[in-house]
N, C-alpha and C positions, 0 to 999 in steps of 0.2 A: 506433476500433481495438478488435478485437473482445478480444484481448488484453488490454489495458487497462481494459473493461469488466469481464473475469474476474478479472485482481487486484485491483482493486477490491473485486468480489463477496469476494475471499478474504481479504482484510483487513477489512472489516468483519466477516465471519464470524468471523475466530479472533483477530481484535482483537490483534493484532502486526502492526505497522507498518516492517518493517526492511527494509532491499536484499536484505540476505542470504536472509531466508524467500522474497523474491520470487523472488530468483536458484534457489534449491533447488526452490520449488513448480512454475514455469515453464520451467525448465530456460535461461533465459536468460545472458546476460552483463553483467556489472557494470553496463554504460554504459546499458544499454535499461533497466534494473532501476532501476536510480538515476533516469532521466529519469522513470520510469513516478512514482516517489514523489514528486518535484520536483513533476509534474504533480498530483497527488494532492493537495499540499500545497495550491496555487496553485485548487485546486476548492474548498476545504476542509474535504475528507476526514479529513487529518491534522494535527496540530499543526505548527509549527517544530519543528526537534532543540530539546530543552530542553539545559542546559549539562554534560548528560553523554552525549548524540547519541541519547538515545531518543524516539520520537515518539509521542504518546498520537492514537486513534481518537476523532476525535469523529463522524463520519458513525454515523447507526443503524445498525443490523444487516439483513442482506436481510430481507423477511417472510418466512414458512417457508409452504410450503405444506402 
């Protein structure tokens, strides 16, 4: 999903991991936003919610050209 490949790129970039930045950068809706991070986790890209629902980056950052 070429989608999914992009937020991706855009979380590791700016190193905020949340539904909501996905839903505002992509213009999507909750449910594809939330699947994309699940997914993200499940690679791991991102940490679990710690016990106050934020998730830390651990995938590097893209290489920059």
């Amino acid at each position: 999903d070429r989608l999914y490949d992009e937020a991706v790129a855009f979380i590791t970039e700016t190193r905020r991991a949340s539904i909501s930045s996905v839903q505002r950068k992509f213009k999507i809706g909750y449910n594809r936003a939330a699947r994309m991070i699940e997914s993200m986790e499940t690679a791991g890209v991102i940490t679990p919610p710690a016990h106050n629902g934020s998730r830390e980056v651990i995938a590097p950052p893209p290489p920059r050209n």
